[in-house]
N, CA, C and O atoms as a MOPAC input file, in Angstrom:
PM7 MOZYME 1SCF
protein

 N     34.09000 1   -44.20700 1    19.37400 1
 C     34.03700 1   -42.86900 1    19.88800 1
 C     33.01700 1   -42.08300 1    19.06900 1
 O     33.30900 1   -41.97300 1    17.87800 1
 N     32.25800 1   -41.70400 1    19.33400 1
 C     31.02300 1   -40.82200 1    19.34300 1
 C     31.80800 1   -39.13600 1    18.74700 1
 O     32.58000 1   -38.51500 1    19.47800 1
 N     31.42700 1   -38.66400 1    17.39800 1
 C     31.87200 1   -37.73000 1    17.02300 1
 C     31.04000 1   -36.16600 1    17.57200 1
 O     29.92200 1   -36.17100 1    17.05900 1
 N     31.18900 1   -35.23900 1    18.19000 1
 C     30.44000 1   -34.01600 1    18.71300 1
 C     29.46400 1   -33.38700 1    17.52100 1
 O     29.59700 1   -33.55200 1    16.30800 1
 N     28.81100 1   -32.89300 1    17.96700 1
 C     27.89000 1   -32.85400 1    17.18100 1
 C     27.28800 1   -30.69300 1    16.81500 1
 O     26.44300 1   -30.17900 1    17.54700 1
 N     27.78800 1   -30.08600 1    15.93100 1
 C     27.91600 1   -28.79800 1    16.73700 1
 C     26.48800 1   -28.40700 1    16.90700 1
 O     25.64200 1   -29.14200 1    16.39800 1
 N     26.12900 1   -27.38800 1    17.53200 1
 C     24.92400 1   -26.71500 1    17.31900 1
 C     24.39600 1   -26.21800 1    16.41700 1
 O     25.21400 1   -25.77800 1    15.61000 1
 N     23.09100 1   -26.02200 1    16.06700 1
 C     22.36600 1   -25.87100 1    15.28600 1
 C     22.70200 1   -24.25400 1    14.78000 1
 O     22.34700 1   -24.03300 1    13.62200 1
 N     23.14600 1   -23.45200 1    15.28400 1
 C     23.13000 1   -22.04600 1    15.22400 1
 C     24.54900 1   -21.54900 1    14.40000 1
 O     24.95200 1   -20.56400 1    13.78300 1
 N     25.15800 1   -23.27600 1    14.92600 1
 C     26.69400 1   -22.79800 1    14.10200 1
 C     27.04200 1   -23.73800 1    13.11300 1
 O     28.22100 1   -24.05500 1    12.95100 1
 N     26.12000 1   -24.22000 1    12.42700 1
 C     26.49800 1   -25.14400 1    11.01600 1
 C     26.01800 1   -24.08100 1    10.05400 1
 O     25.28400 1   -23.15300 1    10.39300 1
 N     26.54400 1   -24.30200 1     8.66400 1
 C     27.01000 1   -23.66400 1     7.55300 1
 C     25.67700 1   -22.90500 1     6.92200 1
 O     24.59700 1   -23.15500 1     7.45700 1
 N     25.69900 1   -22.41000 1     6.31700 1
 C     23.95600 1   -22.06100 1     5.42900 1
 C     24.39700 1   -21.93900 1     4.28600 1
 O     25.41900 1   -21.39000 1     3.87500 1
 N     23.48100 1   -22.54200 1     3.70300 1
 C     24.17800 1   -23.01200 1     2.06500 1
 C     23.27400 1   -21.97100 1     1.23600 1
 O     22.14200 1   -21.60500 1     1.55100 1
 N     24.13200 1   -21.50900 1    -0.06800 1
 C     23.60200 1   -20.81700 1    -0.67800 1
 C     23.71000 1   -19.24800 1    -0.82700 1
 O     24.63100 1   -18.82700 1    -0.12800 1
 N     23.27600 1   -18.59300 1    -1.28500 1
 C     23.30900 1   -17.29700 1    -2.15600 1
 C     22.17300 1   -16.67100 1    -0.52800 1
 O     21.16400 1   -17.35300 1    -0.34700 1
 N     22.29800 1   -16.03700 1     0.01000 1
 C     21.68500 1   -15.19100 1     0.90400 1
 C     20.92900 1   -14.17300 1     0.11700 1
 O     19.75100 1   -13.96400 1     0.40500 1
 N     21.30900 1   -13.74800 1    -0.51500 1
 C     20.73500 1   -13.22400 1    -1.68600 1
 C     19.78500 1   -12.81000 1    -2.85500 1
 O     19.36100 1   -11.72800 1    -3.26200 1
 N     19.59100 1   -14.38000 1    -3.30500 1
 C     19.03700 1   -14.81200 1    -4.36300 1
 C     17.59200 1   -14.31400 1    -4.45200 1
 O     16.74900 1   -14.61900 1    -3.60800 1
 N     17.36000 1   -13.58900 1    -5.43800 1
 C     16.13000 1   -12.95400 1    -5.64100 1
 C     15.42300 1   -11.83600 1    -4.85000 1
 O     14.29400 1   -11.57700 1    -4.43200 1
 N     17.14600 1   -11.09600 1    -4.86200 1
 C     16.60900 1    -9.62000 1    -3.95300 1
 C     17.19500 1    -9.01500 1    -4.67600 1
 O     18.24100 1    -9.52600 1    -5.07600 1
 N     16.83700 1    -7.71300 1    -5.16900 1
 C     17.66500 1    -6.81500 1    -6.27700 1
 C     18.69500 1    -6.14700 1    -5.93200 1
 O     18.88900 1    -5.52000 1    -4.89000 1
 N     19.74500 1    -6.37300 1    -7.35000 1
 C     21.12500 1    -5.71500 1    -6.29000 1
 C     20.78300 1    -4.33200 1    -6.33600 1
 O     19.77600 1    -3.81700 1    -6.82300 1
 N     21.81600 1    -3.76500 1    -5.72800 1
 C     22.02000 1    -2.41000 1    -4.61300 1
 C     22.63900 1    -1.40600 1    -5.84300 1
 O     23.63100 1    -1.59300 1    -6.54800 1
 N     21.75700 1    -0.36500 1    -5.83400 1
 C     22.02100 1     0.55900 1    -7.52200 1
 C     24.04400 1     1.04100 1    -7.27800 1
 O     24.63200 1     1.45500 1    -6.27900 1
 N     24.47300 1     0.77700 1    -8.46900 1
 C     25.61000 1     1.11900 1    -8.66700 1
 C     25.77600 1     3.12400 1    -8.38900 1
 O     25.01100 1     4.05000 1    -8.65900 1
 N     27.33000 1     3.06400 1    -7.66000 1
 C     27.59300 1     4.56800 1    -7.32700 1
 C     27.44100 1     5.53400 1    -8.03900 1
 O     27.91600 1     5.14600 1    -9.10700 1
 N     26.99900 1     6.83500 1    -8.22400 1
 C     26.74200 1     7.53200 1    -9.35000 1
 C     28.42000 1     8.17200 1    -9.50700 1
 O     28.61000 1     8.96500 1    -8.58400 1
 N     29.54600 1     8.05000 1   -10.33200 1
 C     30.34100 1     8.91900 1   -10.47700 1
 C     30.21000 1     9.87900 1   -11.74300 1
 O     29.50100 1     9.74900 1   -12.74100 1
 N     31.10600 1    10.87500 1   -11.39600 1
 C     31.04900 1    12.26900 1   -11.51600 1
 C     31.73800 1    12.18500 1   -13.11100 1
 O     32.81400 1    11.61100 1   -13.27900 1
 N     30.94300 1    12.86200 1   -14.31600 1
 C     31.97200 1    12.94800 1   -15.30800 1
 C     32.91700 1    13.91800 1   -15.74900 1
 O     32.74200 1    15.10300 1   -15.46400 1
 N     33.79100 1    13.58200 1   -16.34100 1
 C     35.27900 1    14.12800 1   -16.90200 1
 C     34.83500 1    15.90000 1   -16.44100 1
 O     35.16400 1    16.54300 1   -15.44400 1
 N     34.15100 1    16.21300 1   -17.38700 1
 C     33.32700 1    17.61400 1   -16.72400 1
 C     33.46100 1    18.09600 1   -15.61800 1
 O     34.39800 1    18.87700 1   -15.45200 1
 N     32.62000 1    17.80400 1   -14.57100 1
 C     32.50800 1    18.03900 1   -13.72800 1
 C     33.14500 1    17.90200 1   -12.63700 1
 O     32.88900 1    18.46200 1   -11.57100 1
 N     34.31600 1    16.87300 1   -12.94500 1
 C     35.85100 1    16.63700 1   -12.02900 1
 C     36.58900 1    17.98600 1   -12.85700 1
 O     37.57300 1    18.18000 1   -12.14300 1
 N     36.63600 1    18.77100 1   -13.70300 1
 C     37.11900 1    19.76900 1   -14.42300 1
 C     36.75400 1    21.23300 1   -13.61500 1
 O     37.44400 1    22.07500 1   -13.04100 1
 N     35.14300 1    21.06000 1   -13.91300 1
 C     34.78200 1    22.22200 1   -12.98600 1
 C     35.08700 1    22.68700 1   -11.44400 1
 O     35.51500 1    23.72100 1   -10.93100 1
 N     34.58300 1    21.19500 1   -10.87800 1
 C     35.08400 1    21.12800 1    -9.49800 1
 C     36.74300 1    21.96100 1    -8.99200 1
 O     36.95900 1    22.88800 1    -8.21200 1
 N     37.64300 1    21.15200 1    -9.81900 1
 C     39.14100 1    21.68100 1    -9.93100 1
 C     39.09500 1    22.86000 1   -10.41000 1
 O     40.15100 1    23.40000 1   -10.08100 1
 N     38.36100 1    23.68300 1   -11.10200 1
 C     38.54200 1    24.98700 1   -11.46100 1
 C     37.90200 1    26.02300 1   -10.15800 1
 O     38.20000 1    27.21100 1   -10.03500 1
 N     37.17700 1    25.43200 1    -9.45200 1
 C     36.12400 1    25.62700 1    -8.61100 1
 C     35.10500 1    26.94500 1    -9.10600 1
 O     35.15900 1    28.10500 1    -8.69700 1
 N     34.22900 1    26.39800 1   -10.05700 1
 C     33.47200 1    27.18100 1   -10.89500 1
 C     32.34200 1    27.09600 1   -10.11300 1
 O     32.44700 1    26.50400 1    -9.04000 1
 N     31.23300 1    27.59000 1   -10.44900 1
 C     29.95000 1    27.45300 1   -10.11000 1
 C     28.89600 1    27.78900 1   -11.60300 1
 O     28.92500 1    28.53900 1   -12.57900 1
 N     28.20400 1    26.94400 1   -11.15800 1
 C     27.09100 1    26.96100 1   -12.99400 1
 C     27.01300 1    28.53000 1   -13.74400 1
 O     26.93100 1    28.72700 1   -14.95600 1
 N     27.05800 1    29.49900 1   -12.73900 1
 C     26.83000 1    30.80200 1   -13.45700 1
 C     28.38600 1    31.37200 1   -13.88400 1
 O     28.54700 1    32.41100 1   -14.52400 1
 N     29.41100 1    30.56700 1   -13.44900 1
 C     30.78200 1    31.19100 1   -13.67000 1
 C     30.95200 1    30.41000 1   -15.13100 1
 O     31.75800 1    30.97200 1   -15.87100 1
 N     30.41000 1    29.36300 1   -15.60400 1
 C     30.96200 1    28.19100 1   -17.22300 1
 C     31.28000 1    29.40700 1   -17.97500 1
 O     32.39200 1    29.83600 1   -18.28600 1
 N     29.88700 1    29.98800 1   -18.26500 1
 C     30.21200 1    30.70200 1   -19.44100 1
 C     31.76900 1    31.78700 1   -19.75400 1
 O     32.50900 1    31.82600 1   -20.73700 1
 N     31.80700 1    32.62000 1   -18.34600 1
 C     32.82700 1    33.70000 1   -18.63400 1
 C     34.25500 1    32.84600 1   -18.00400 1
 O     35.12000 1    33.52400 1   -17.44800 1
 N     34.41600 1    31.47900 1   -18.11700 1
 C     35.40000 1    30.91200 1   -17.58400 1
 C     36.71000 1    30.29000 1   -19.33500 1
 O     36.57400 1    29.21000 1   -19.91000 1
 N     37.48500 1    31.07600 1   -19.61000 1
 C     38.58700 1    31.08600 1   -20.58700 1
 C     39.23300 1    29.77800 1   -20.69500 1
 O     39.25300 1    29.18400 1   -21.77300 1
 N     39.84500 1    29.22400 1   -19.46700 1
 C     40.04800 1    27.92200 1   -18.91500 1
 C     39.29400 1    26.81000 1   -19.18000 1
 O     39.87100 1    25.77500 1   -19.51000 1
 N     37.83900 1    26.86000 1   -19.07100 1
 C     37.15400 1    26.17400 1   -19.38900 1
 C     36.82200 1    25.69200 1   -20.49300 1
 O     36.66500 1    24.49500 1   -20.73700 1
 N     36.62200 1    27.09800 1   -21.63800 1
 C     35.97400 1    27.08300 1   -22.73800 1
 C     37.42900 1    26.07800 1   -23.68500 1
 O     37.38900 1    25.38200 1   -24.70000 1
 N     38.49100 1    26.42900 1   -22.81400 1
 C     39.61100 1    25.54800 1   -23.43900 1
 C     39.98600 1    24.46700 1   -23.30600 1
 O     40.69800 1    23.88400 1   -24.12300 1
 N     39.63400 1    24.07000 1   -22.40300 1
 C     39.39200 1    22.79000 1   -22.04300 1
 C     38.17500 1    21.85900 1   -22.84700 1
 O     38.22300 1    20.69300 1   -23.23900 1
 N     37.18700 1    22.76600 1   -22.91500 1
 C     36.22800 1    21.85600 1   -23.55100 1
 C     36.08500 1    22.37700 1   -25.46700 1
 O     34.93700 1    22.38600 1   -25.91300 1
 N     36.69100 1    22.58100 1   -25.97700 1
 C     37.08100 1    22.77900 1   -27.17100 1
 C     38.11400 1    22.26100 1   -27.45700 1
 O     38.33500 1    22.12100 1   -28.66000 1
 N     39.15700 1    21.77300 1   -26.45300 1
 C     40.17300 1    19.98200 1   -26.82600 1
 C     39.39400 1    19.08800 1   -26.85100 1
 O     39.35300 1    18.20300 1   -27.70500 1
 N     38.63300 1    19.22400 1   -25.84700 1
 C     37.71000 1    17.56600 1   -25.59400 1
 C     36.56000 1    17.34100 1   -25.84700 1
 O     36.05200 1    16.43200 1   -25.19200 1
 N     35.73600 1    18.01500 1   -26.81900 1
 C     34.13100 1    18.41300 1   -27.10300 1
 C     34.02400 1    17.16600 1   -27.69100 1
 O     32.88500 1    16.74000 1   -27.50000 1
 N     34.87100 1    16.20400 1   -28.47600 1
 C     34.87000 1    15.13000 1   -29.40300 1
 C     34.69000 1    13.82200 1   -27.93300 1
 O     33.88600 1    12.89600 1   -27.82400 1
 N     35.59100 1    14.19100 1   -27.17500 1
 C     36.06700 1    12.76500 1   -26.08400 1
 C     35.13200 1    12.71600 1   -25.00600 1
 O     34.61600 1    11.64300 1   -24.69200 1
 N     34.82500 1    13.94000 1   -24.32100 1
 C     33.67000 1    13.41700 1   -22.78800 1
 C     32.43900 1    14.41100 1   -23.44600 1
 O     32.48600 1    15.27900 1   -24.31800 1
 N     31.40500 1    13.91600 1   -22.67900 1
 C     30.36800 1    14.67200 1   -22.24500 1
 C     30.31800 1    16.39100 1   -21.90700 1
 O     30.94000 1    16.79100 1   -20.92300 1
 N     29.86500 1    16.97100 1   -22.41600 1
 C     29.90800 1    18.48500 1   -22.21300 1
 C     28.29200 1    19.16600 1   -21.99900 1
 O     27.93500 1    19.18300 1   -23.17700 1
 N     27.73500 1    19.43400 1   -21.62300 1
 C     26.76700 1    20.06500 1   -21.66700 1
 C     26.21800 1    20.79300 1   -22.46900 1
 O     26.53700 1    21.95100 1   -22.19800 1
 N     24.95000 1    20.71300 1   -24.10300 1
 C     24.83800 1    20.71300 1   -24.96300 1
 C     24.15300 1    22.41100 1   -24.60900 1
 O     23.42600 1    22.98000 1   -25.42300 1
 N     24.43700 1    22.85200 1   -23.64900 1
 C     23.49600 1    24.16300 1   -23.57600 1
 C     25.03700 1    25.18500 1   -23.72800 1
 O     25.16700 1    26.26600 1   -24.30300 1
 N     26.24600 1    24.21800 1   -22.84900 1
 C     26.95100 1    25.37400 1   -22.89900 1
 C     28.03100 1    25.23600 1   -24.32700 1
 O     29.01300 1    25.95000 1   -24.52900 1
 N     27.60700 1    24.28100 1   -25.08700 1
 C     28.32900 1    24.18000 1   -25.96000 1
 C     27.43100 1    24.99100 1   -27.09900 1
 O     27.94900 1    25.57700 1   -28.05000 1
 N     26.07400 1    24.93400 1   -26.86100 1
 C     25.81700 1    25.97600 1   -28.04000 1
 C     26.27400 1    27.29800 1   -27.76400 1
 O     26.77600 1    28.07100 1   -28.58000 1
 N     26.06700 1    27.49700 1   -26.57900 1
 C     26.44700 1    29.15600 1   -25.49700 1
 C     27.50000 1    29.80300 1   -26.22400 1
 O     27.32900 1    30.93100 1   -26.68800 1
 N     28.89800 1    28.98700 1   -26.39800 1
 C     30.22500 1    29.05100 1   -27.22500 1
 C     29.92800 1    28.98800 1   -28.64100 1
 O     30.48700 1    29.71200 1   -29.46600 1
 N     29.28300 1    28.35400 1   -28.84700 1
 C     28.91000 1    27.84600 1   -30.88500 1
 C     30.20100 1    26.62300 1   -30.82300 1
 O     30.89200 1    26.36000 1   -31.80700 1
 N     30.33800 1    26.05100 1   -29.66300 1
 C     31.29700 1    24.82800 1   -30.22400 1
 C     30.59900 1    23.91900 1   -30.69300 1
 O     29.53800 1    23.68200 1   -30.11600 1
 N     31.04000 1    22.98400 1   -32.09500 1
 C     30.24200 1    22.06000 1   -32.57700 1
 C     31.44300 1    20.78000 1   -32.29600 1
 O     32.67100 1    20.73500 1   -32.22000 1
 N     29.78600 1    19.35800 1   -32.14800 1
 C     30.69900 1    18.61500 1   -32.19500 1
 C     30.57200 1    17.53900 1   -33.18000 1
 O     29.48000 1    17.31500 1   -33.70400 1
 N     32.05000 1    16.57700 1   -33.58500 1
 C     31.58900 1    15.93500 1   -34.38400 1
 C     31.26400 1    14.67700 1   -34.68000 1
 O     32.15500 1    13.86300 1   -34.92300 1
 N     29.77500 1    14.28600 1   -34.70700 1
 C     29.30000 1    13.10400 1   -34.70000 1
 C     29.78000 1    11.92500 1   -34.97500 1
 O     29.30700 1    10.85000 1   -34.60600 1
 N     30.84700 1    12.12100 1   -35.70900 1
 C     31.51700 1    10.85900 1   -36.76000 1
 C     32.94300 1    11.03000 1   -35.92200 1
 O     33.88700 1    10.46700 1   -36.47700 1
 N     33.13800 1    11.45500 1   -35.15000 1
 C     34.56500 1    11.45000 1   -34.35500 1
 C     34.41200 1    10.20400 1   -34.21000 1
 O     33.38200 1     9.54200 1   -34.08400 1
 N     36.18500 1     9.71300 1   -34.24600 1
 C     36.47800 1     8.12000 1   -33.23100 1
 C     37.94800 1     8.43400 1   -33.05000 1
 O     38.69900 1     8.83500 1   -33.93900 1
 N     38.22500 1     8.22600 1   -31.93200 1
 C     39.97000 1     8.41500 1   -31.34300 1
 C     40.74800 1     6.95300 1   -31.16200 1
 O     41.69000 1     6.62000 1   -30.44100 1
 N     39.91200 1     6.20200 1   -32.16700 1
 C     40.41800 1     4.81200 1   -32.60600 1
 C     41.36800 1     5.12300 1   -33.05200 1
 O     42.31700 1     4.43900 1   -32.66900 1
 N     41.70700 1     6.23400 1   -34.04500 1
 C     42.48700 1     5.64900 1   -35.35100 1
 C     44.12500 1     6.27800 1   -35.29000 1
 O     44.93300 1     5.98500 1   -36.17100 1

């Protein structure tokens, strides 16, 4: 008995489809910040006179990213040698 033989259009394709095409740039997400602001629903000219904020980012000036314009704005310093290792 003679085994069928499938068509050409429907056998397998071997390999990486892929291979040597650059992957696809990773999603930009949003940092700690700016998921903060958003929830406060601030706008860039509201940071400064925002109380909430300035308290928020004077717990966490050591842990995320803050914006080095509005942290001088406040005089919050931060400190280089922080680690929340210990």
């Amino acid at each position: 008995m003679a085994m069928p033989v499938a068509p050409p259009t429907a056998t397998r394709k071997r390999g990486n489809p892929n291979w040597g095409r650059p992957s696809p740039p990773a999603p930009v997400l949003a940092t700690e910040f700016e998921l903060r602001v958003r929830q406060l629903r601030l706008t860039r000219e509201m940071y400064t006179s925002s109380a909430e904020l300035r308290a928020w980012c004077e717990q966490n000036r050591n842990r995320v990213y803050i914006p080095e314009w509005l942290l001088k704005e406040w005089g919050i310093t931060v400190d280089p040698n922080f680690s929340a290792a210990a």
